[in-house]
C-alpha positions in Angstrom: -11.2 11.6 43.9 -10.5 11.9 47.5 -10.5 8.6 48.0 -7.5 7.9 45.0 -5.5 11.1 46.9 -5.5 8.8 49.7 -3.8 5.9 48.4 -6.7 3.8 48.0 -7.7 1.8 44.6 -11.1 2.2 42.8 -13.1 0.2 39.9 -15.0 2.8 37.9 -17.6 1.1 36.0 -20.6 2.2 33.6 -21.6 1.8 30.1 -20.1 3.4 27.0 -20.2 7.3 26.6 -20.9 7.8 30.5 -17.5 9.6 31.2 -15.0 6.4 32.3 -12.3 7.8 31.1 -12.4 11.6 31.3 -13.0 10.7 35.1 -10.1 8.8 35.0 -7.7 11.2 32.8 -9.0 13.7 35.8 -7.7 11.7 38.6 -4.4 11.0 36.6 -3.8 14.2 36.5 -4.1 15.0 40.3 -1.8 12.5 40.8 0.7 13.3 38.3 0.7 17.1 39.6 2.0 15.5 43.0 4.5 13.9 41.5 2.7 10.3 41.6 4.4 8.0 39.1 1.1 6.8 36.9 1.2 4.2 34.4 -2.1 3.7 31.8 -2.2 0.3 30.1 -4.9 -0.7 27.7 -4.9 -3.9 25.6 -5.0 -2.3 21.5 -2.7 0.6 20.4 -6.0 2.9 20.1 -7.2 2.9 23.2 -4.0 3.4 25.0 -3.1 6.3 22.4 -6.9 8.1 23.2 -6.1 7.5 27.0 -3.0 9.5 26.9 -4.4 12.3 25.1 -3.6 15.2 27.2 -1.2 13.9 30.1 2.3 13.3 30.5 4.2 11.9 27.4 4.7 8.3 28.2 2.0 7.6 30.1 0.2 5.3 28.2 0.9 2.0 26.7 -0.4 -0.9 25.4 -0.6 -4.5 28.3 1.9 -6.3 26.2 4.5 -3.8 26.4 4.1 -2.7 29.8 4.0 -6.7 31.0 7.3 -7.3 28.6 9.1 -4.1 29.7 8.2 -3.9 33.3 8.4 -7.9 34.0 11.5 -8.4 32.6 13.0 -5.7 35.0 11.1 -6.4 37.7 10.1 -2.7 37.6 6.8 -0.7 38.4 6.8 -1.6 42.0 5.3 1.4 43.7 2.4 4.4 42.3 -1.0 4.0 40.5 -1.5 1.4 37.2 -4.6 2.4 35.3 -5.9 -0.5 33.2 -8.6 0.8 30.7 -11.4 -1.4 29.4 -10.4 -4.0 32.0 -12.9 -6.6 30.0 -10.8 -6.3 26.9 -8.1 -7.9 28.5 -7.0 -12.0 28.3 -6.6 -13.6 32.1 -2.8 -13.9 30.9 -2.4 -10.6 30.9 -4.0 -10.0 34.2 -2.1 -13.1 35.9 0.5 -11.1 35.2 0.1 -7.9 36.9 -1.5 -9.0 39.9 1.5 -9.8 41.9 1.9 -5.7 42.1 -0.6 -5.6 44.1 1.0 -6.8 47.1 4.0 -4.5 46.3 1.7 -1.9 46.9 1.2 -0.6 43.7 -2.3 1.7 43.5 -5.1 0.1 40.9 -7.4 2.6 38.8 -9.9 0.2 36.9 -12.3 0.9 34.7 -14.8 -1.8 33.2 -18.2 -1.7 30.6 -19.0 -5.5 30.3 -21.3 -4.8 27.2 -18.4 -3.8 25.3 -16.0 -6.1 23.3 -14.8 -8.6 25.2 -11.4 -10.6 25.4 -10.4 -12.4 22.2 -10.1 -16.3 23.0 -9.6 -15.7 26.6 -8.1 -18.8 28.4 -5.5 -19.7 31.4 -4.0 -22.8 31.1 -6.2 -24.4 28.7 -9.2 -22.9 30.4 -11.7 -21.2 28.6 -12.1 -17.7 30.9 -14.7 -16.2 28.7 -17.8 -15.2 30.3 -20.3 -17.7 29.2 -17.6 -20.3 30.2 -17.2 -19.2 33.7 -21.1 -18.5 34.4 -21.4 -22.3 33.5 -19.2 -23.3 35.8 -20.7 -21.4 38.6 -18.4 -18.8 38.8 -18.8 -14.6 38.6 -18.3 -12.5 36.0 -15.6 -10.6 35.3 -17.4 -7.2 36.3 -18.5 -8.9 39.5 -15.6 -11.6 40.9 -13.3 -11.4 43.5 -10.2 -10.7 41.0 -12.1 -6.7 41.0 -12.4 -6.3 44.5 -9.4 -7.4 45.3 -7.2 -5.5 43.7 -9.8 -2.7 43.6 -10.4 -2.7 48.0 -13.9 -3.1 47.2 -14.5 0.2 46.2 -16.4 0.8 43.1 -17.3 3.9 41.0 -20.6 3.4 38.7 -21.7 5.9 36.1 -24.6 6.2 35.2 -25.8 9.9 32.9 -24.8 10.0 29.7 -22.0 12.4 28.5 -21.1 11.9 25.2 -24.4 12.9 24.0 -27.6 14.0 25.6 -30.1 11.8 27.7 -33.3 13.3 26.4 -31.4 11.9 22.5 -32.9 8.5 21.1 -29.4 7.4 20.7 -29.3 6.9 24.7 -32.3 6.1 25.0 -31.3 2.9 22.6 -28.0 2.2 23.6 -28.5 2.2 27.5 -32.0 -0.2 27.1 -30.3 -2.7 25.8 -27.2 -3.1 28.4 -26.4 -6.0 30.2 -27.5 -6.0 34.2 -25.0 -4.6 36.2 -24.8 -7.0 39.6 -26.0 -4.8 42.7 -27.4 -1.7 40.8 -29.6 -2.8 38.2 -30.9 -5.1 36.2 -30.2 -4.6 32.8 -32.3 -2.2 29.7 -35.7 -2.1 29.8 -34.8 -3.4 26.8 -32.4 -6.2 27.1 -34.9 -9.4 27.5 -35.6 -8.6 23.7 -34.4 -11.1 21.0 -31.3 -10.3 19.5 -32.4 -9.8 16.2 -35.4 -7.8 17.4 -32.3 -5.5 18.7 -30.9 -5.1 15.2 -34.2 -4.5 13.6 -34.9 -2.1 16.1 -31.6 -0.3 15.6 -32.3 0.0 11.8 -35.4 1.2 12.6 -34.5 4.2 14.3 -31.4 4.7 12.7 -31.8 4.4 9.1 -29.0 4.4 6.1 -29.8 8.0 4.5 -26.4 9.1 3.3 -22.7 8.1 3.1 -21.4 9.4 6.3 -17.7 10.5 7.5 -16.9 7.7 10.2 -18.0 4.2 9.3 -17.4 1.3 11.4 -17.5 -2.7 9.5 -17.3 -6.4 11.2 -15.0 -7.4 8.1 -11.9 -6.2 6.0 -13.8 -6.9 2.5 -16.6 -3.9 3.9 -13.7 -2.0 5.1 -11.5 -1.6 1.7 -14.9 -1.2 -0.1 -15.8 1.5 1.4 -12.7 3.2 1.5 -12.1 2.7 -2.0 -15.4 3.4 -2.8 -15.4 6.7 -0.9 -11.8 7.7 -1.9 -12.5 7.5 -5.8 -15.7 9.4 -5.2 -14.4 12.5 -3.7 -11.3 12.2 -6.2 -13.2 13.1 -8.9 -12.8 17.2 -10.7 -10.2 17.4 -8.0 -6.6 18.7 -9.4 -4.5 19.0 -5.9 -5.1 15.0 -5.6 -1.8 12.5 -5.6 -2.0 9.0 -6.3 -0.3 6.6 -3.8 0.9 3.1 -4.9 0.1 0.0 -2.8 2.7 -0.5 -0.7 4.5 -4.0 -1.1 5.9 -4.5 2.5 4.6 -7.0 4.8 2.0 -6.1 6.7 -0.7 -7.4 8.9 -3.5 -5.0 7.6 -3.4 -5.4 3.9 -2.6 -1.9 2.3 -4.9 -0.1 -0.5 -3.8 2.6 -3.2 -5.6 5.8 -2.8 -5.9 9.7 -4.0 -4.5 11.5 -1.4 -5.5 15.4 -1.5 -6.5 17.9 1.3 -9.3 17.3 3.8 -8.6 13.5 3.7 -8.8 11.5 6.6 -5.9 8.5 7.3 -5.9 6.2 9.8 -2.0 4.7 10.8 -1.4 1.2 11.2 1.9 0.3 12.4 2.5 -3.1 13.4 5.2 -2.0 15.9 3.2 0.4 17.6 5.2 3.4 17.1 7.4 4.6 13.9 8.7 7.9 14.6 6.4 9.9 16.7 3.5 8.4 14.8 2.0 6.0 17.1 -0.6 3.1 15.5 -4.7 4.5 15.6 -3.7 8.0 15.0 -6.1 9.8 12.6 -4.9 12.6 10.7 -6.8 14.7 8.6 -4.8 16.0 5.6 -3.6 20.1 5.3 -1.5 20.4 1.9 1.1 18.2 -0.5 3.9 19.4 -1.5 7.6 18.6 -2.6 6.8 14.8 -1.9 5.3 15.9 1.8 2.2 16.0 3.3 0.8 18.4 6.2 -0.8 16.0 8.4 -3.2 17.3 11.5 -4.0 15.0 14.1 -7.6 15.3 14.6 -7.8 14.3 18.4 -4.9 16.5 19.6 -5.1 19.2 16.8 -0.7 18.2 16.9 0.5 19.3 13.1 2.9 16.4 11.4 5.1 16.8 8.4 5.6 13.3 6.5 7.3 12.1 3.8 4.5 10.6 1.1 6.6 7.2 1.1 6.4 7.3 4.8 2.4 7.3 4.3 2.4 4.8 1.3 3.8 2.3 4.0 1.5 3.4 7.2 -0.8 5.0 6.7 -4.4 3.6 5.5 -7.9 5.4 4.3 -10.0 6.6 7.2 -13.4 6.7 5.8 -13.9 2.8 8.1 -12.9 0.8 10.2 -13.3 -2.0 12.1 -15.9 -2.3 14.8 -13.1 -3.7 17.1 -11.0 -1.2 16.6 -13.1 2.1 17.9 -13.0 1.2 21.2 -12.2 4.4 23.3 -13.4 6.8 20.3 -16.1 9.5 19.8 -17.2 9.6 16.8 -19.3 11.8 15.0 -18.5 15.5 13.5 -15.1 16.5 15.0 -13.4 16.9 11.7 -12.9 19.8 10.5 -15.4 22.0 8.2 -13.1 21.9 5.2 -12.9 18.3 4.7 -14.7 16.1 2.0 -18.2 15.4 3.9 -19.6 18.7 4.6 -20.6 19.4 8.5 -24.5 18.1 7.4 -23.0 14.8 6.5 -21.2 14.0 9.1 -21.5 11.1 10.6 -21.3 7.3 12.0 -22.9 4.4 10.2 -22.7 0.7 11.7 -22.1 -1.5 9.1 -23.3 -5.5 8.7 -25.3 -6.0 11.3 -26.5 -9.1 8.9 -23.7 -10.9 9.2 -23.7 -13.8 11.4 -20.6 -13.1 13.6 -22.0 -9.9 13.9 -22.9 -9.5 18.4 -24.7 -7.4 21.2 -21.3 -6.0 21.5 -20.9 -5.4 18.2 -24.5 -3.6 18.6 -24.0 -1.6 22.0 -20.0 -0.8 21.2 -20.7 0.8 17.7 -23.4 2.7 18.8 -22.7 3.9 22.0 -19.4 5.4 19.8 -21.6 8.4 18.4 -22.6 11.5 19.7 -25.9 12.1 18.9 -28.4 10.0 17.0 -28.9 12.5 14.3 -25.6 10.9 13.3 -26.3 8.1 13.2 -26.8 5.0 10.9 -27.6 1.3 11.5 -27.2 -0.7 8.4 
């Protein structure tokens, strides 16, 4: 911390669950009480929205629309730019903030290299992807002279567990099969294992026993099925339940129908980011219906919203999963409330096919390491 007061940028590095970004939300918040201008920029809606829980409004935003806002007004010239999950990020993207460095602006990074990784990551027809650039000699993106540059070769690295406790079997997994981390260790004891001795391992130790409240797939198809699946289930004997219609406007994430009644959870997705003050990722756990409304609590900042039920036929989607992709910057586990559909005993995480050939290490480490406890959690 004393070294941020002072002007000087950091990379704060460690594996999932270790406290990234509470440290950083702390240090963002000592420099936004002396009157620092801060900017937090992640590279999906999600994470950004989770990063700006609990700072100043307008603090956090996605890379795209800080690099198309700030670039085309040649803006953002002097304070601190936070990028969160720095390996999520295409080289484009940070091409294009780099020149701030030598305006003098302040660079907060944080990193986890055994977490999902840029999505067809090139430059100029390069491939910049990991495997790509260890083959032609060059460091990875944790370790190369891009971090320590902008960073003045100072470097953070986490290492006890904070999202759930180190004598748990969920840390002992999670953290044995990380990646080496150049200069402090050299991997999990468990990381020279095969992949799919990984997996096996992981259903071992977390086996399917229940339906669970959080569920994370690799594909759509597993995604609606569940949630349909789910939904219908816990619709049944209820009589405060409405039926939503599919919507029929275009829309990246295909929409479902669903019963909506109170204690369900919704996730929004808004292809624009933002409609209204609802802001894509948001989960809401439902209060009451009523008059074509719905009570709608935001389960990460406990915020109360009152929306139209046409407003959540066309944004709003079942919350029961979700992609793997998309948890990124989540805890999940039990912090819904007690009055919901799965009863506190039930709640839960379960990682979905793990059998599926696209399914990766990252895939692996990111679901897991989302949960807070291996109690509550499943490997399937």
């Amino acid at each position: 911390m004393e070294a941020v007061m002072q002007g000087k940028s950091i990379f704060i590095s460690g594996i999932g669950g270790t406290g990234k970004s509470h440290t950083m939300k702390e240090m963002v918040k000592q420099l936004q009480s002396n009157d620092i201008h801060v900017k937090i920029i992640a590279k999906c809606h999600v994470a950004a929205l989770n990063a700006g829980q609990g700072l100043k409004e307008g603090t956090a935003m996605t890379a795209q629309a800080f690099i198309h806002y700030y670039n085309g007004v040649g803006g953002f010239t002097e304070g601190v730019l936070v990028l969160e999950e720095l390996m999520t990020m295409d080289t484009g993207i940070l091409q294009a903030i780099s020149s701030r460095k030598r305006m003098g602006v302040q660079f907060i990074v944080l990193g986890d290299r055994n977490q999902h990784p840029a999505i067809g990551d090139s430059f100029n027809g390069t491939p910049c992807d990991e495997a790509s650039l260890t083959k032609r000699g060059r460091q990875d993106r944790e370790n190369n002279n891009w971090i320590k540059t902008m960073c003045d070769c100072n470097r953070l690295h986490l290492t006890d567990p904070k999202r759930c406790e180190a004598e748990d079997h969920l840390w002992d997994f999670y953290s044995s099969i990380r990646k080496p981390t150049k200069g402090v260790d050299d991997g999990g004891y468990r990381y020279e294992m095969s992949f799919d001795d990984k997996v096996e391992l992981a259903r071992d130790m977390f086996p399917l026993n229940k339906s669970t409240q959080w569920n994370l797939t690799l594909s759509n198809c597993t995604r609606k099925r569940i949630n349909k699946n789910y939904n219908e289930r816990d619709a049944q004997g209820r009589t405060d339940k409405v039926w939503i219609e599919k919507s029929k406007r275009p829309s990246p994430n295909e929409p479902q129908e669903f019963w909506l009644f109170p204690g369900l959870i919704l996730i929004a997705y808004i292809s624009t980011g933002k409609t209204g003050n609802v802001h894509n990722g948001q989960l809401f756990e439902t209060q009451w219906i009523e008059d074509e409304k719905a009570g709608m609590r935001d389960i990460e900042s406990n915020d109360i919203y009152e929306l139209t039920l046409d407003f959540i036929k066309h944004n709003l989607r079942l919350g029961y999963a979700f992609t793997n992709v998309g948890c990124q910057g989540r805890s999940l586990g039990n912090f819904a409330s007690s009055d919901g559909p799965f009863p506190e005993p039930e709640r839960g995480l379960t990682v979905w096919d793990t059998d599926s050939e696209h399914f990766t290490l990252a895939h692996l480490f990111t679901g897991t390491s989302r949960c807070r406890s291996g109690e509550l959690l499943q490997v399937v």
